[in-house]
N, CA, C and O atoms as a MOPAC input file, in Angstrom:
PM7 MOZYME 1SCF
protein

 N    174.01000 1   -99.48600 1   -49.92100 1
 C    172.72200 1   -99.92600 1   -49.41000 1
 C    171.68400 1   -99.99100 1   -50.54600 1
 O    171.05400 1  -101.03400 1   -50.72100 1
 N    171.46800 1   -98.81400 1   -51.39300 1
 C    170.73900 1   -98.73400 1   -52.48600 1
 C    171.36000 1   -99.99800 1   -53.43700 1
 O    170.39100 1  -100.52400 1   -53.98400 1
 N    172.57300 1  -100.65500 1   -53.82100 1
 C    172.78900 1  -101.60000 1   -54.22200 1
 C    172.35100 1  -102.85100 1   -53.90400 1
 O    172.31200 1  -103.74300 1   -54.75100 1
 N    171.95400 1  -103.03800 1   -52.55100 1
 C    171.70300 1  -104.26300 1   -52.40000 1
 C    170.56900 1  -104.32700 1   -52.40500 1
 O    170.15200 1  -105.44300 1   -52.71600 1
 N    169.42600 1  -103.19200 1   -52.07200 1
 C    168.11300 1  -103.52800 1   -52.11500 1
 C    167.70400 1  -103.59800 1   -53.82700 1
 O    166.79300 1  -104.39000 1   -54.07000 1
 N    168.17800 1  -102.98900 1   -54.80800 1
 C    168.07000 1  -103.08200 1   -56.17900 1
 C    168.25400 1  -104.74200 1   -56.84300 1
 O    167.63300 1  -105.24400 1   -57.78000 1
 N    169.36500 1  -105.36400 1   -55.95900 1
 C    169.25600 1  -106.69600 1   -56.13000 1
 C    168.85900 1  -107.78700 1   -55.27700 1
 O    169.39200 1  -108.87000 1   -55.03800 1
 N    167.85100 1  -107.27300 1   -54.89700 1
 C    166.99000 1  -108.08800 1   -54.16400 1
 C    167.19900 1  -108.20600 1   -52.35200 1
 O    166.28000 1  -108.71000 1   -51.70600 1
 N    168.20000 1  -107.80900 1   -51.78400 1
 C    168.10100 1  -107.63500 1   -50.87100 1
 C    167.65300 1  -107.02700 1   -49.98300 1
 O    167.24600 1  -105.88300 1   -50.18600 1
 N    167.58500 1  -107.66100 1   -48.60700 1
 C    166.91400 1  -106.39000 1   -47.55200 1
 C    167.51200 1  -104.78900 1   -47.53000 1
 O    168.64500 1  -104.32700 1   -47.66100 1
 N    166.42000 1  -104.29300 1   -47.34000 1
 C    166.77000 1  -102.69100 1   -46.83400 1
 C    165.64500 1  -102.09800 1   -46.12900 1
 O    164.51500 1  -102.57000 1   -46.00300 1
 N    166.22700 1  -100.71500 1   -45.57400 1
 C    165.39900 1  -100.02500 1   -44.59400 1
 C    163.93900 1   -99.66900 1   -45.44200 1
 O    164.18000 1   -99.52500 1   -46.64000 1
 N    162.67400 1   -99.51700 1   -45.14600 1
 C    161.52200 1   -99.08200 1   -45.66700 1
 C    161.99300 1   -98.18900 1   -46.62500 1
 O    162.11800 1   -98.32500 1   -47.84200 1
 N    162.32500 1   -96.90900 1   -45.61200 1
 C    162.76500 1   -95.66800 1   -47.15100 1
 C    163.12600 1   -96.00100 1   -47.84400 1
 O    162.78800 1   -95.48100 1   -48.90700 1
 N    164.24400 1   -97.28400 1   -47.90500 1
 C    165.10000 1   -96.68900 1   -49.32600 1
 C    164.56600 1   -98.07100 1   -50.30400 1
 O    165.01500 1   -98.39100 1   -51.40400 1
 N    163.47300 1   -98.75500 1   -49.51900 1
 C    162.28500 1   -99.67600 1   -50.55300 1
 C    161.72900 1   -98.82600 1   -51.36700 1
 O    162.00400 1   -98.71600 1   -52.56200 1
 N    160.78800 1   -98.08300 1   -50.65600 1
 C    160.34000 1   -97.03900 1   -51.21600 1
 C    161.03400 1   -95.73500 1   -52.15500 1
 O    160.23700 1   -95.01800 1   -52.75900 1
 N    161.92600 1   -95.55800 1   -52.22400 1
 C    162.74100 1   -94.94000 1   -52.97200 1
 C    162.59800 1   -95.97500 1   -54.29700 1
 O    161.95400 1   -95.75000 1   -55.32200 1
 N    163.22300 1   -96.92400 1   -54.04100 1
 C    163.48900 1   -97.89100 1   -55.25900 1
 C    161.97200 1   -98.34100 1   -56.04100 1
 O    161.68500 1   -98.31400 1   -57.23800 1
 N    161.47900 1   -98.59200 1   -55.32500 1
 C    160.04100 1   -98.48000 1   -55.95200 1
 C    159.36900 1   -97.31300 1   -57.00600 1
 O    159.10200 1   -97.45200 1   -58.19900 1
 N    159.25200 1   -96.51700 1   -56.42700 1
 C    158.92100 1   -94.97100 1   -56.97500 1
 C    160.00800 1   -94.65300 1   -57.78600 1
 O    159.78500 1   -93.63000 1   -58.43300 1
 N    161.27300 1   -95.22500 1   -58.02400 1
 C    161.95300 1   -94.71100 1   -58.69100 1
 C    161.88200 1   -95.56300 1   -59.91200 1
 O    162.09000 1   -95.07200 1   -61.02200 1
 N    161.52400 1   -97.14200 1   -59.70300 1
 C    161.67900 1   -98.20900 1   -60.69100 1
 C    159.78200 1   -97.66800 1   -61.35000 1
 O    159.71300 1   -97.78300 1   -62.57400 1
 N    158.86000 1   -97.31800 1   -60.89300 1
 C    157.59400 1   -97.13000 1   -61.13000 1
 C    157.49500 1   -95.98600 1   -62.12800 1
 O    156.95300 1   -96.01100 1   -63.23300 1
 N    158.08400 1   -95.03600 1   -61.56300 1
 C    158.15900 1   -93.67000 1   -62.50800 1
 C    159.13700 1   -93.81600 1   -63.56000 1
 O    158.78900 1   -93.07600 1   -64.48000 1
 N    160.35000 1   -94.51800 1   -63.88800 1
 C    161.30700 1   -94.64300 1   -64.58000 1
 C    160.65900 1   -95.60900 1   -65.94800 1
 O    160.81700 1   -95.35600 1   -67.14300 1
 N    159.78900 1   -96.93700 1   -65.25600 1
 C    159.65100 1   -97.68800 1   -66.63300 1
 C    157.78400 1   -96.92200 1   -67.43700 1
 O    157.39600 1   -97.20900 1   -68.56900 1
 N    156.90200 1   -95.86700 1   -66.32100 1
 C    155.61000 1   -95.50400 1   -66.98400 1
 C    155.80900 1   -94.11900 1   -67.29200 1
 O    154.91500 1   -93.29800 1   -67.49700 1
 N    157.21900 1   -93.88900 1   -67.31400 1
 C    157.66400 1   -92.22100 1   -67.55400 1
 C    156.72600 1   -91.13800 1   -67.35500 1
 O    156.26300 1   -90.27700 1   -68.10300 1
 N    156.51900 1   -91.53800 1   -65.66100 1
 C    155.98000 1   -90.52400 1   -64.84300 1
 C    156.67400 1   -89.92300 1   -63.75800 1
 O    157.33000 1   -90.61800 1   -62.98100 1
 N    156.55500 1   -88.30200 1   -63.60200 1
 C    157.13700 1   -87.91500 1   -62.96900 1
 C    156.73500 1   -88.28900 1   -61.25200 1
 O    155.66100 1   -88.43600 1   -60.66800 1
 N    157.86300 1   -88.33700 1   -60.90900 1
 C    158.48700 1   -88.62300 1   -59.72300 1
 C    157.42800 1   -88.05700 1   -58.24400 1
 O    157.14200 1   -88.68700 1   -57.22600 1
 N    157.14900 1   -87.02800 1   -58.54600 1
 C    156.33700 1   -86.00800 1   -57.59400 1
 C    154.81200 1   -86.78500 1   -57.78900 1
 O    154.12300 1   -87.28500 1   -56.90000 1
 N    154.59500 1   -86.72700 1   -58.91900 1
 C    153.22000 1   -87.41100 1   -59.50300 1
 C    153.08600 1   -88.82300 1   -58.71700 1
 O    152.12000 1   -89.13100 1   -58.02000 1
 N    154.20700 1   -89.61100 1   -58.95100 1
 C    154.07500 1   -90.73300 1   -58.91100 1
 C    153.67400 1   -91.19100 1   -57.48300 1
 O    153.00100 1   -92.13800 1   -57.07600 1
 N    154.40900 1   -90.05400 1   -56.79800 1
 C    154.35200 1   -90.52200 1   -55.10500 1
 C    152.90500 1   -90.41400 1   -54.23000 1
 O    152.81000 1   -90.48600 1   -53.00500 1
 N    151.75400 1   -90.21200 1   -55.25100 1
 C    150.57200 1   -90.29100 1   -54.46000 1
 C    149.84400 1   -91.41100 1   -54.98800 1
 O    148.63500 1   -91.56100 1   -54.81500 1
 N    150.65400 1   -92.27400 1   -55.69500 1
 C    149.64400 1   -93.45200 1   -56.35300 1
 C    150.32900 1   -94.32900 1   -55.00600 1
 O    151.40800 1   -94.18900 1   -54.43200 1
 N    149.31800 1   -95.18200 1   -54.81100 1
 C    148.90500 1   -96.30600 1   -53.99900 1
 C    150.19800 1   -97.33600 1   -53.79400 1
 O    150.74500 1   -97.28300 1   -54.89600 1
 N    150.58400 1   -97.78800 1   -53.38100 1
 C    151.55100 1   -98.65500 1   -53.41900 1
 C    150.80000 1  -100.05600 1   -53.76000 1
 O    151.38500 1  -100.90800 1   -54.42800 1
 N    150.20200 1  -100.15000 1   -53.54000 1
 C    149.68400 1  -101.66900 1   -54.16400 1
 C    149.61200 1  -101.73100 1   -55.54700 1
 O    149.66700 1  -102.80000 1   -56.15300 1
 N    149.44600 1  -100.24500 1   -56.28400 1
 C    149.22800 1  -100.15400 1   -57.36400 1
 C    150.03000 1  -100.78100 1   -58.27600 1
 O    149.90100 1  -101.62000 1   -59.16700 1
 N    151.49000 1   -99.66900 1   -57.44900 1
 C    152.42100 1   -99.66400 1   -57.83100 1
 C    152.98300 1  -100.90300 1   -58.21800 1
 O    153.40500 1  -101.14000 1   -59.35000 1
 N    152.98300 1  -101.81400 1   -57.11300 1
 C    153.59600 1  -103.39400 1   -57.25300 1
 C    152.92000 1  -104.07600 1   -58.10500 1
 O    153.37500 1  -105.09000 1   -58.63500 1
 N    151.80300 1  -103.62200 1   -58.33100 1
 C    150.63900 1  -104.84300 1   -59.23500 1
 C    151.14600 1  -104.46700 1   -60.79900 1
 O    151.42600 1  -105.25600 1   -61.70200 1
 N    151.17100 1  -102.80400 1   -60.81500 1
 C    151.67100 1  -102.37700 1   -62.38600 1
 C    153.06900 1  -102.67900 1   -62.49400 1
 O    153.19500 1  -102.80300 1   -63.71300 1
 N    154.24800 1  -102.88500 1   -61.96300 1
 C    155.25600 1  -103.57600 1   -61.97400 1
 C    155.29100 1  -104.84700 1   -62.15000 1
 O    156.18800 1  -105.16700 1   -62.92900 1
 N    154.76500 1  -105.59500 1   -61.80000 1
 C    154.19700 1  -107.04200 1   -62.10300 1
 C    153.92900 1  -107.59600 1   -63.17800 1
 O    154.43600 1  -108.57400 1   -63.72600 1
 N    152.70600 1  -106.61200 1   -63.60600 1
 C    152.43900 1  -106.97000 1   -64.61200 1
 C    153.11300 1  -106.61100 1   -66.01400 1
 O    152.90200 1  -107.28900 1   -67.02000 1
 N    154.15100 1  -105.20400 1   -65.99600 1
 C    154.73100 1  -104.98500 1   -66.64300 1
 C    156.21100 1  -106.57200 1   -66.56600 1
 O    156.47600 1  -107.22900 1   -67.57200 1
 N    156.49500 1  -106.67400 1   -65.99500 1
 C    157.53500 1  -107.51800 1   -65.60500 1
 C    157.03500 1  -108.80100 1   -66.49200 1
 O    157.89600 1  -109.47800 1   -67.05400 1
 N    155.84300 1  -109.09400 1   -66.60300 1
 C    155.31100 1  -110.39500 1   -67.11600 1
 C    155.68700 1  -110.13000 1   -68.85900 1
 O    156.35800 1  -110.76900 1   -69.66900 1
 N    154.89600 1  -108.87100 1   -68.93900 1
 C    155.08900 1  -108.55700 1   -70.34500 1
 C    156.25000 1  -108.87400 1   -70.90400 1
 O    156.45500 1  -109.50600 1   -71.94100 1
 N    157.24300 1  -108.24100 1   -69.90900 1
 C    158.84600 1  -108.13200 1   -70.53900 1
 C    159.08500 1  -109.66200 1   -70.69700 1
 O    159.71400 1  -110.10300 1   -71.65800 1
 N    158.61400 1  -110.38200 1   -69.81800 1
 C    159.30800 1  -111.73500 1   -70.23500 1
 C    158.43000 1  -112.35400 1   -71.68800 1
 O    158.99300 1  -112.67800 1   -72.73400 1
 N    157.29500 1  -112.39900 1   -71.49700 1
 C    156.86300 1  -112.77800 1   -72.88900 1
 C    157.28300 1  -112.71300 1   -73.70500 1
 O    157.58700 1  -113.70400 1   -74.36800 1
 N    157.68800 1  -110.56300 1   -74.34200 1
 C    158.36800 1  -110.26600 1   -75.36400 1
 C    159.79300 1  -110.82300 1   -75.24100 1
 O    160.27100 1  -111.08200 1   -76.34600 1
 N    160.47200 1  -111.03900 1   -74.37100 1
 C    162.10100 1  -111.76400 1   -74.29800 1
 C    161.20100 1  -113.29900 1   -75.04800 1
 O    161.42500 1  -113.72200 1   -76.18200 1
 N    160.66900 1  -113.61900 1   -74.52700 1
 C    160.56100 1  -115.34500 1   -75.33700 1
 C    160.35900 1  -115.31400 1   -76.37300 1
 O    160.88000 1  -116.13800 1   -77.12500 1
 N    159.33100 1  -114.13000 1   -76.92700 1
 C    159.00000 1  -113.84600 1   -78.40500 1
 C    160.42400 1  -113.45100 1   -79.42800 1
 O    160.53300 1  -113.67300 1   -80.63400 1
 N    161.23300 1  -112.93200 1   -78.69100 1
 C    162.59700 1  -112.63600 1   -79.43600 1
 C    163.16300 1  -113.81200 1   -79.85700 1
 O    163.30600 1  -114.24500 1   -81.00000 1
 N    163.61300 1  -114.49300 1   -78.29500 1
 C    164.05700 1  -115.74700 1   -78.71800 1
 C    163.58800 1  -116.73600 1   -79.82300 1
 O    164.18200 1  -117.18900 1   -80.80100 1
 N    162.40000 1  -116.91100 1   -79.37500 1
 C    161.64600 1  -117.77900 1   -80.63800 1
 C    162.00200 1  -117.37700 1   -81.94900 1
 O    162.28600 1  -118.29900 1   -82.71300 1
 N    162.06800 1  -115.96800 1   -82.49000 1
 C    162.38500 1  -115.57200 1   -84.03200 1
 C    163.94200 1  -115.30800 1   -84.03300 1
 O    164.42800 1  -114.84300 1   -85.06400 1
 N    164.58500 1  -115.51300 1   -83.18300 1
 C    166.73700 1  -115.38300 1   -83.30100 1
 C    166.37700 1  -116.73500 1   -83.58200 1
 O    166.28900 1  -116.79000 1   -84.80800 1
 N    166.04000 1  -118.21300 1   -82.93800 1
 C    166.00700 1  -119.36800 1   -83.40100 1
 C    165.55600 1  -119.72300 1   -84.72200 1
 O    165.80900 1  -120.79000 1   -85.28100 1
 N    164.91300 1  -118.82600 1   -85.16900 1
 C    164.05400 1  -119.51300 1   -86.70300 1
 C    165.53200 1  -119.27500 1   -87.42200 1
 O    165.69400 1  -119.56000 1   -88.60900 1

């Protein structure tokens, strides 16, 4: 179940929320306990925007493996 919601599929609330708080605290290396009183909107917006980053820096790689 935790497999399929990790790749994008449906799952029950909890184990959204599991995956969330777990993907949130894992990439701002905050603990887990901590993490679970921040906001969930937060959460998705700082995932987001981290997510954007990552792709930038992936294009920025690419661009200098091509030179």
């Amino acid at each position: 179940m935790i497999r399929r919601g990790v790749r994008g599929g449906q799952v029950p609330p909890p184990i959204a929320m599991d995956i969330l708080l777990y993907s949130y605290s894992k990439i701002f290396a905050i603990n887990p306990y901590d993490a679970k009183d921040t906001p969930i909107r937060m959460m998705t917006e700082m995932l987001l925007v981290h997510g954007e980053i990552e792709k930038v820096k992936a294009e920025e790689i690419e661009k200098a493996t091509k030179k």
